[in-house]
Backbone as JSON, one array per atom type, in Angstrom:
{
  "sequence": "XXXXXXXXXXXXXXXXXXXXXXXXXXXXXXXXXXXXXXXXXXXXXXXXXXXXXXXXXXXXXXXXXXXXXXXXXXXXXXXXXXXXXXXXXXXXXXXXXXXXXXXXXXXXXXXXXXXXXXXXXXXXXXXXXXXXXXXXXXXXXXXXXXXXXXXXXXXXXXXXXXXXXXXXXXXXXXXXXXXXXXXXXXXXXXXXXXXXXXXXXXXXXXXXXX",
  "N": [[153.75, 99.69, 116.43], [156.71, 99.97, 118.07], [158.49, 102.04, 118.78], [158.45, 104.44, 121.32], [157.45, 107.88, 121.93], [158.28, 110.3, 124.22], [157.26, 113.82, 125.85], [158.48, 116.69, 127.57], [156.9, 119.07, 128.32], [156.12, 122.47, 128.78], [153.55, 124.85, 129.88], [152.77, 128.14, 128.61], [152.26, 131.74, 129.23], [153.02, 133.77, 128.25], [153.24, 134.65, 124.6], [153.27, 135.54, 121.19], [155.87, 136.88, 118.75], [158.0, 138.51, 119.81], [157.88, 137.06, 122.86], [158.47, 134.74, 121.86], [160.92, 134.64, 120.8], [162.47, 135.63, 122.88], [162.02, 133.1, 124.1], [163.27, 130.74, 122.7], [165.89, 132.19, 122.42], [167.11, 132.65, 125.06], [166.28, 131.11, 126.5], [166.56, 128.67, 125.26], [164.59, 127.14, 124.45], [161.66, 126.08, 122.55], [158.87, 127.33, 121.0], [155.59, 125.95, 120.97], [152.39, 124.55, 119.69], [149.58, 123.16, 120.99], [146.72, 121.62, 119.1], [143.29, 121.12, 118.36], [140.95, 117.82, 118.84], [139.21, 118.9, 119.98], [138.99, 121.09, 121.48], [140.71, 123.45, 123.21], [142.69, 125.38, 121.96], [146.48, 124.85, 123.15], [149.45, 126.27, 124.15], [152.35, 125.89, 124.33], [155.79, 125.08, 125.32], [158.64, 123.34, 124.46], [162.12, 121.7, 124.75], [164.76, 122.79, 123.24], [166.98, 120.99, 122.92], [166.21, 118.32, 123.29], [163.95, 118.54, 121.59], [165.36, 118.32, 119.06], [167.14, 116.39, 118.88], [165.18, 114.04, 119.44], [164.25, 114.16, 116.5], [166.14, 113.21, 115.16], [165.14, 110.9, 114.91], [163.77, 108.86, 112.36], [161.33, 108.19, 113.22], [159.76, 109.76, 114.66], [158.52, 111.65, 112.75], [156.15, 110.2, 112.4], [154.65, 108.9, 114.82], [152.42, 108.13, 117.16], [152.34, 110.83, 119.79], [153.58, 110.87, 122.88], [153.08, 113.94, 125.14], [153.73, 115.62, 128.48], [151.79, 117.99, 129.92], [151.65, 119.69, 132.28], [151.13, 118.4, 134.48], [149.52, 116.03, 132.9], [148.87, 113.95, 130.54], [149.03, 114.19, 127.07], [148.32, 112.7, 123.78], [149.48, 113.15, 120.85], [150.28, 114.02, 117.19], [152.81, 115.13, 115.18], [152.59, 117.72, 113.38], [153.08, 119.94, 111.98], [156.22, 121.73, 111.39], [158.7, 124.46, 111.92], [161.56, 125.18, 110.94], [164.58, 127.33, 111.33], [165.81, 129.61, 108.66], [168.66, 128.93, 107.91], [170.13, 128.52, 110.09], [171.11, 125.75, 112.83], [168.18, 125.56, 114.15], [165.2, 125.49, 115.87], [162.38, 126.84, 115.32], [159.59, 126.91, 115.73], [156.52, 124.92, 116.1], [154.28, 122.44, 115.73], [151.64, 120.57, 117.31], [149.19, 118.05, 116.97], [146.23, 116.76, 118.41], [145.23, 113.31, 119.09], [142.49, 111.05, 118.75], [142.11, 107.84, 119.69], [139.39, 107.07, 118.6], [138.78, 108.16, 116.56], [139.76, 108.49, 113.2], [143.31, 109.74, 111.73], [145.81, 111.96, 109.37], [148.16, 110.74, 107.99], [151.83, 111.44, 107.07], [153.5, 108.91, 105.9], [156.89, 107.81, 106.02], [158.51, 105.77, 103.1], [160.11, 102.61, 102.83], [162.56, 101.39, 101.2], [163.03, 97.96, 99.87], [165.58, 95.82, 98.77], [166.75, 96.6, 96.87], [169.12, 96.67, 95.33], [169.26, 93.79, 94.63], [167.46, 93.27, 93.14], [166.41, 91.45, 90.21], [165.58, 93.46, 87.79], [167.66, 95.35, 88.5], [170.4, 94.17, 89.6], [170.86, 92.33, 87.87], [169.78, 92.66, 85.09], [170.48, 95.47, 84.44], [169.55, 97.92, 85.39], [168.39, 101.1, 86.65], [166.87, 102.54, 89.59], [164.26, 104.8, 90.34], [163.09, 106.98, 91.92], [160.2, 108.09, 92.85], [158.97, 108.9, 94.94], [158.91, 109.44, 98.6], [157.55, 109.17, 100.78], [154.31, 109.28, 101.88], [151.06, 109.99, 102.56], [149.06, 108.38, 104.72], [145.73, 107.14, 105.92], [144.32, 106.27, 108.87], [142.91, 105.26, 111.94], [144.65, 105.88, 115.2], [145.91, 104.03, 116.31], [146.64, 101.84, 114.75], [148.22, 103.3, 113.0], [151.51, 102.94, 110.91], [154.71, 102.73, 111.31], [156.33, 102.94, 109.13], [155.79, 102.33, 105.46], [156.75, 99.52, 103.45], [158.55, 98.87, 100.57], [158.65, 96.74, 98.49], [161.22, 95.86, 96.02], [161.78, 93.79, 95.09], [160.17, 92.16, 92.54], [159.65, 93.88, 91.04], [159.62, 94.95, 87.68], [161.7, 95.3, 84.56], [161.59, 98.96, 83.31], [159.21, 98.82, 84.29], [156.58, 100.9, 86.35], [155.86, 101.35, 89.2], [153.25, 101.75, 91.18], [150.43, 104.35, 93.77], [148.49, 102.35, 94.53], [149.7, 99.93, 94.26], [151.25, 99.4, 96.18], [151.62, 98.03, 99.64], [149.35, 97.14, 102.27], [148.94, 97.66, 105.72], [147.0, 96.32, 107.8], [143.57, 97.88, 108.11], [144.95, 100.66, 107.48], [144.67, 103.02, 104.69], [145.37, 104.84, 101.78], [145.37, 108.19, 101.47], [145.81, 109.51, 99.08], [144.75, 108.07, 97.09], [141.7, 107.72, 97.66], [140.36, 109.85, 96.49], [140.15, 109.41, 93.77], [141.03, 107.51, 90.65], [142.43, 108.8, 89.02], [144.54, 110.32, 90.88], [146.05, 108.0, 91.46], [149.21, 107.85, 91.84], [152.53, 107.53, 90.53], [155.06, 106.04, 92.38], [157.29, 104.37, 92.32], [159.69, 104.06, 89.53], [161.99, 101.41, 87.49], [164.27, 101.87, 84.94], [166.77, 101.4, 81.92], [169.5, 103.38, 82.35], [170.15, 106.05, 80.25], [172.45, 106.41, 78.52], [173.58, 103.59, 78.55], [171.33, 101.9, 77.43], [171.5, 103.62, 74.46], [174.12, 102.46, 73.87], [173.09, 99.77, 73.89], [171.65, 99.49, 71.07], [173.19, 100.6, 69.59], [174.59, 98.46, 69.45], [172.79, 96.62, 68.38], [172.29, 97.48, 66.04], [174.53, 97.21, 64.35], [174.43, 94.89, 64.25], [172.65, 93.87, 62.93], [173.52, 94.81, 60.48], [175.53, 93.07, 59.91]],
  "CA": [[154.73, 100.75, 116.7], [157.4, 99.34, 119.03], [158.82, 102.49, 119.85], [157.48, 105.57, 122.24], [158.4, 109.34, 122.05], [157.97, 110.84, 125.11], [158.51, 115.03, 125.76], [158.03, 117.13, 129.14], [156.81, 120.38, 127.84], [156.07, 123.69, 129.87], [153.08, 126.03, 129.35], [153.68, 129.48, 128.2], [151.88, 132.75, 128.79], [153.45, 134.99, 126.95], [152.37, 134.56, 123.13], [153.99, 136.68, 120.2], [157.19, 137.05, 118.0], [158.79, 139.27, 120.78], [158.24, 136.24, 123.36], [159.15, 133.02, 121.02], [162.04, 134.71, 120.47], [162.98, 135.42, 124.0], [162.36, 131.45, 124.33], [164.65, 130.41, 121.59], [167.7, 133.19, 122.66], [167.62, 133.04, 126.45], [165.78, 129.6, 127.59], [166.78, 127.45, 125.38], [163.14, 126.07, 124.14], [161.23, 125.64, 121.18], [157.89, 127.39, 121.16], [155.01, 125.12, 119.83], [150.61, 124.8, 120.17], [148.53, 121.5, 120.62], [145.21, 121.92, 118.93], [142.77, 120.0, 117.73], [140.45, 116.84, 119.43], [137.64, 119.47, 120.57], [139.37, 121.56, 123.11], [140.9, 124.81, 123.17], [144.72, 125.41, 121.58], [147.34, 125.65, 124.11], [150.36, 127.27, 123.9], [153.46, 125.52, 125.05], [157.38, 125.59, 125.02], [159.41, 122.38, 124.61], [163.45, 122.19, 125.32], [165.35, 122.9, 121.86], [167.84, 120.23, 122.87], [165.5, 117.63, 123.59], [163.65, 118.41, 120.37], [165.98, 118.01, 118.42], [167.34, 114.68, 119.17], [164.03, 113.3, 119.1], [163.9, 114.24, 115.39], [167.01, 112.68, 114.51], [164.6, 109.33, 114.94], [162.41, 109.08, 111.55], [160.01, 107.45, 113.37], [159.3, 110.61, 115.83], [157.68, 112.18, 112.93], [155.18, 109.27, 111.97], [154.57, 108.02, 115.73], [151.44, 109.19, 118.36], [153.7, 110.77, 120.78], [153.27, 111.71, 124.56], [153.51, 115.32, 125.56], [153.06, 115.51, 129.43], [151.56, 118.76, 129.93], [150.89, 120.45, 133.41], [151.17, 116.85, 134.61], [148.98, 115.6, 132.44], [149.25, 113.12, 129.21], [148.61, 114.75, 125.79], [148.36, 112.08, 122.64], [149.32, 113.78, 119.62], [151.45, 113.77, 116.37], [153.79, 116.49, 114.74], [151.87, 118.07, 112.42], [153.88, 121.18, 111.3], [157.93, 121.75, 111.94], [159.12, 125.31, 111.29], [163.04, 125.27, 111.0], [165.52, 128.43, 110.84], [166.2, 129.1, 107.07], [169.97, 128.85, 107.64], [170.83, 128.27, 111.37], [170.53, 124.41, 113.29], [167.39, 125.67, 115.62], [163.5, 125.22, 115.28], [161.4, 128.32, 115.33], [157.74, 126.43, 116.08], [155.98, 123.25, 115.96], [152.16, 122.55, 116.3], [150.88, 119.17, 117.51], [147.61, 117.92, 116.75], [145.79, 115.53, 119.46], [144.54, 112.45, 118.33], [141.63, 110.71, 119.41], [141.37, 107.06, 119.49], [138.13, 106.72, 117.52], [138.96, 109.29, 115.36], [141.03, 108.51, 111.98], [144.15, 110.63, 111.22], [146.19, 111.73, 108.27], [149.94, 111.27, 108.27], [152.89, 111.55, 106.2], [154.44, 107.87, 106.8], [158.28, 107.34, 105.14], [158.45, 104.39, 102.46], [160.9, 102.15, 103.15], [162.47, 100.38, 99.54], [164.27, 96.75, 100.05], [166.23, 94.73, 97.5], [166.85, 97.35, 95.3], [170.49, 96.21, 94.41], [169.28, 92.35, 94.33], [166.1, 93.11, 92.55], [166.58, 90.85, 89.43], [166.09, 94.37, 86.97], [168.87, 95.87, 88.78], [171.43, 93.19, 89.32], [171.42, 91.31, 86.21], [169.29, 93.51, 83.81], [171.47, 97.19, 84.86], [168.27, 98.68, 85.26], [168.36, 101.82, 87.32], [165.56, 102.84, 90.04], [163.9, 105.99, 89.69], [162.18, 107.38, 93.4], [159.44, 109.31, 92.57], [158.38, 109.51, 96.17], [159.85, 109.22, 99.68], [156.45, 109.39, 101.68], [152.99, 108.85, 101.42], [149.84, 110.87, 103.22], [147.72, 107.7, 105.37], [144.22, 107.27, 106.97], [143.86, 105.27, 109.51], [142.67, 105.39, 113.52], [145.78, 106.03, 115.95], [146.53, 102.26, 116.97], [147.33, 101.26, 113.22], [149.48, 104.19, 112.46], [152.25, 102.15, 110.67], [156.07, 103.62, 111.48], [156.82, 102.85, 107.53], [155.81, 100.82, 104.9], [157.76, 98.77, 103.2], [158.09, 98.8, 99.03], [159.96, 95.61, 97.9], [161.19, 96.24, 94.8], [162.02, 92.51, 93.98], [159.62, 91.48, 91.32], [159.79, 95.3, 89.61], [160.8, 94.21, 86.29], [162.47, 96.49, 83.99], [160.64, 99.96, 82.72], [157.71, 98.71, 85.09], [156.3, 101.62, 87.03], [155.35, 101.03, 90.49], [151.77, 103.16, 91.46], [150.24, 103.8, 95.05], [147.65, 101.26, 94.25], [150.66, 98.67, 94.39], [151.96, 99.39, 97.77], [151.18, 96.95, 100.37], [149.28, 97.85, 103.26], [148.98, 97.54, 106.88], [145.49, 96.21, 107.95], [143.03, 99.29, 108.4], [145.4, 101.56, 106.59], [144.38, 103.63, 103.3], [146.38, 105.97, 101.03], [144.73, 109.64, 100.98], [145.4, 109.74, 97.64], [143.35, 107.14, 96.23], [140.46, 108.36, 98.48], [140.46, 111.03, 95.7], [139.9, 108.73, 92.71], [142.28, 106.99, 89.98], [143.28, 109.74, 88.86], [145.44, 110.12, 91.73], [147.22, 106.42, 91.54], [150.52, 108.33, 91.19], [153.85, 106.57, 90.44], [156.17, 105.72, 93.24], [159.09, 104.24, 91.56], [159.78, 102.65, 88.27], [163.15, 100.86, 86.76], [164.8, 102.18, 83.38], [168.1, 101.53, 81.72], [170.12, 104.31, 82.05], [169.97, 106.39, 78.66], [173.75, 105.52, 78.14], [173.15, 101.63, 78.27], [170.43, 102.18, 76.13], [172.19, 103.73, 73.4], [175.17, 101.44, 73.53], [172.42, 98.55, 73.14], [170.55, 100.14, 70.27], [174.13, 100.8, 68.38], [175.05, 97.07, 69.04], [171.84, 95.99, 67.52], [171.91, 98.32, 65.01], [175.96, 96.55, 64.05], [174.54, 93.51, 64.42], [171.53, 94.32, 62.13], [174.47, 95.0, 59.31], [176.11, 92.32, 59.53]],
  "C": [[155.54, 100.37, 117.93], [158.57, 100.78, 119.42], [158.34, 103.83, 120.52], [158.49, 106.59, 122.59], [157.4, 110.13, 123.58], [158.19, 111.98, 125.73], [157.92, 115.72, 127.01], [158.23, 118.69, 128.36], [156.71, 121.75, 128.86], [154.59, 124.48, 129.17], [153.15, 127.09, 129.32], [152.09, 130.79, 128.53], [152.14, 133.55, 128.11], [153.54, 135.23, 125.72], [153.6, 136.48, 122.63], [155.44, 136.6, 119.8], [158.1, 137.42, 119.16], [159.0, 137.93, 122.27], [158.49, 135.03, 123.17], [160.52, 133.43, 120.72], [163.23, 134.7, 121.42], [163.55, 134.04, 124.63], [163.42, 130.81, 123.79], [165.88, 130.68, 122.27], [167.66, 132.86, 124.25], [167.51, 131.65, 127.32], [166.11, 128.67, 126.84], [165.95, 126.61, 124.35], [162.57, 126.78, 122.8], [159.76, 126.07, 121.49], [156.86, 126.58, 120.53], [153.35, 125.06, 120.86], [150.36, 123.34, 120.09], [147.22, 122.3, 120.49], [144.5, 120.63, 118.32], [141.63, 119.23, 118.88], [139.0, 117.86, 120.51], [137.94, 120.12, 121.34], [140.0, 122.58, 122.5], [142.59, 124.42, 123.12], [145.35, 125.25, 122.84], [149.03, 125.73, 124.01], [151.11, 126.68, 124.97], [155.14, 125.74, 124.68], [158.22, 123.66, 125.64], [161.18, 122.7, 125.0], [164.16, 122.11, 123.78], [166.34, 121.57, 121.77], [167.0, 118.28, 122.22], [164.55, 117.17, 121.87], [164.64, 117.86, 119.01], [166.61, 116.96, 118.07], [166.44, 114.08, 118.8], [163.55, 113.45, 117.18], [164.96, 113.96, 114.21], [166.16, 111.21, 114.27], [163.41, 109.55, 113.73], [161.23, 108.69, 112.33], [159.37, 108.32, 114.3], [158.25, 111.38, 114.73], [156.26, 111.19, 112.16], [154.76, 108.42, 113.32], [153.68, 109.11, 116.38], [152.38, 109.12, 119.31], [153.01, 111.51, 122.05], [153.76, 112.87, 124.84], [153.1, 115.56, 127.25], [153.53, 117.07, 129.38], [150.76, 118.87, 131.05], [150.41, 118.46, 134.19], [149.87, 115.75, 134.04], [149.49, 115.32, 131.15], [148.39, 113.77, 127.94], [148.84, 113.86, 124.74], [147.79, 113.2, 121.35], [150.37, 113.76, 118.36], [152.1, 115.1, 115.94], [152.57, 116.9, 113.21], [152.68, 119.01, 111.36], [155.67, 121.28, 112.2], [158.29, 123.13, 110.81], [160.56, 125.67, 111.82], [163.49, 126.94, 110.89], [165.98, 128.34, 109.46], [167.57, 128.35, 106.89], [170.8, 128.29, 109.25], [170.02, 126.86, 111.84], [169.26, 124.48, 114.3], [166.15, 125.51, 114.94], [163.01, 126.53, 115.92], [159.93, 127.66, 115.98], [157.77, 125.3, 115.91], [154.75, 123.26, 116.63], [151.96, 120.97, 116.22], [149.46, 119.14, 117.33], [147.61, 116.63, 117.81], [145.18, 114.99, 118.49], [143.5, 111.73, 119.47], [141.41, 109.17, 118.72], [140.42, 106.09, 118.58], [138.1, 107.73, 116.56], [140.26, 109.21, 114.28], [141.68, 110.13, 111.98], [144.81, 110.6, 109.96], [147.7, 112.17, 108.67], [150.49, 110.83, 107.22], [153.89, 110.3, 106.8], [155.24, 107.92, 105.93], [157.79, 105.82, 104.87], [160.05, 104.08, 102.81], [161.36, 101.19, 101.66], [163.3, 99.53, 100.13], [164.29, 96.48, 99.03], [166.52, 95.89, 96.49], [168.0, 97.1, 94.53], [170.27, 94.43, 94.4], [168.03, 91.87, 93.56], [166.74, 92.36, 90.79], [166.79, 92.39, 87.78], [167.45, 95.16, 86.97], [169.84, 95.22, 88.39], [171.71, 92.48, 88.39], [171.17, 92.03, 84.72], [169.65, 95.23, 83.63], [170.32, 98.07, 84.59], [169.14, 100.01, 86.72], [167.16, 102.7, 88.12], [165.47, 104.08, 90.32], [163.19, 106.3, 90.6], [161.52, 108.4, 92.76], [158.74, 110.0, 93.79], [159.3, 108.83, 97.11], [158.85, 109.0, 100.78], [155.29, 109.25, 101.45], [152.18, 109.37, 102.51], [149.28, 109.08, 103.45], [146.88, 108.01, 105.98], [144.4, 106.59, 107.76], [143.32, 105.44, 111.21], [144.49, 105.27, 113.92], [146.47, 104.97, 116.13], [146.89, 101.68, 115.7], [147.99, 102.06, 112.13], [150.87, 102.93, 112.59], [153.65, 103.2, 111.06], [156.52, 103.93, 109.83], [156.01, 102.24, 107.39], [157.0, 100.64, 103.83], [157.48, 98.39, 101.57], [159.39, 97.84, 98.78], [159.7, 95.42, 96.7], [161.65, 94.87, 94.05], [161.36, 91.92, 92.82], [159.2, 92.6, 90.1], [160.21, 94.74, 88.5], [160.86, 95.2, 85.36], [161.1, 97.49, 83.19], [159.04, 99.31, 83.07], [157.59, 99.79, 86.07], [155.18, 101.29, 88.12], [154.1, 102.33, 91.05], [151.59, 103.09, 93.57], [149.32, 102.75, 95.21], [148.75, 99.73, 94.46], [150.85, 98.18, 95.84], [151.13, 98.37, 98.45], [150.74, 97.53, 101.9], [148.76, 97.55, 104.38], [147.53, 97.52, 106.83], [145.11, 97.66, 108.47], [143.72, 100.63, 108.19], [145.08, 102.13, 105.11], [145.3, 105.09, 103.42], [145.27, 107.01, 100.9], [144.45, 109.83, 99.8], [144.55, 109.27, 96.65], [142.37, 107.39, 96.37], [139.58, 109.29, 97.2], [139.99, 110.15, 94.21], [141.02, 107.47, 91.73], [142.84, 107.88, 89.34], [144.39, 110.64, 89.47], [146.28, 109.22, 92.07], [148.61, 107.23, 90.67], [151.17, 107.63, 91.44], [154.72, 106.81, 91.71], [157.51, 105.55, 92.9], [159.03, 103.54, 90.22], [161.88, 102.16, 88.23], [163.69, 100.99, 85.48], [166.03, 101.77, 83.41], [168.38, 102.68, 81.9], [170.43, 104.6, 80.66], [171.56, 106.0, 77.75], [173.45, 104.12, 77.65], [172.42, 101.59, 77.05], [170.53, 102.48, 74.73], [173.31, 102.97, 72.9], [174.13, 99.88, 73.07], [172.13, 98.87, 71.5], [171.58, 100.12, 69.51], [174.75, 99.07, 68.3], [174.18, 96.03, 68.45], [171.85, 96.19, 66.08], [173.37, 97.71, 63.8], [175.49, 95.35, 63.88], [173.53, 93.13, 63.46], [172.43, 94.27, 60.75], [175.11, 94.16, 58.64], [175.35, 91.18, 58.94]]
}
């Protein structure tokens, strides 16, 4: 992980709808809890600006991030993000601490290369078909990956790509598999487009006649 989120929070007494809302409208800030790692919740208030920026960076929400709290260092990841239905502001956010020696489970972004030089695409007018954008991992804190990386070059046409395929970062495992094979769900595959398809099928079908 080459890069580091770092946020200067505040702690909050005042708890409840009536004072997260105050926070939001008057200060500015973003109410949000760290729990977790054996210790008792606590109840803080980040800067709305601040937040926000930091979550223009995909990699803020797949990275162990520093919260210095009461001048002290908090390691933890984003766990939950509760947006405004309709307006640009964040309502909440709950961090979880991580520990070290203690595996976590995160939601890392897949990353697809080659997809317009993948041999189904570019020559065979295949069209790729995202069935996912993300993936639930295990792993201890220090081999939290930022992405991984699905190279779709040797896909070959109406081949469906599983999580069993994916390629993965030493001491990384997929959640889902954990679960059995009956969970090796599809990622991406490659089809003609149903157009193409039918224009083949009628030039076979002409060519069949003749």
């Amino acid at each position: 992980m080459s890069q580091e989120f770092v946020l200067e929070v505040a702690l909050r007494d005042d708890q409840g709808k009536g004072a997260s809302r105050r926070l939001r409208r008057e200060e500015g800030k973003v109410p949000a809890i760290i729990y977790g790692g054996g210790k008792d919740a606590t109840a803080i208030s980040l800067r709305q600006n601040e937040m926000v920026k930091a979550l223009e960076n995909e990699a803020f929400y797949s990275h162990i991030l520093t919260l210095k709290v009461d001048g002290k260092d908090e390691s933890v990841i984003l766990k939950d993000l509760q947006r405004h239905p309709y307006k640009p502001t964040l309502i909440h956010a709950d961090f979880l601490r991580v520990d070290k020696d203690h595996e976590i489970h995160v939601n890392v972004p897949l990353h697809f290369v080659n997809e317009d030089t993948a041999p189904a695409v570019k020559t065979e007018g295949g069209k790729v078909s995202h069935q996912m954008t993300e993936v639930e991992v295990i792993c201890l804190p220090q081999n939290l990956p930022e992405f991984i990386e699905v190279d779709i070059t040797d896909v070959a046409m109406d081949q469906v790509l599983h999580l069993s395929d994916l390629k993965l970062p030493e001491g990384v495992r997929i959640a889902a598999l954990q679960q059995g094979e009956d969970h090796n769900l599809p990622v991406l595959a490659i089809h003609k487009p149903k157009g193409a398809k039918d224009d083949e099928a009628a030039a076979e079908e002409g060519e069949g006649e003749e």
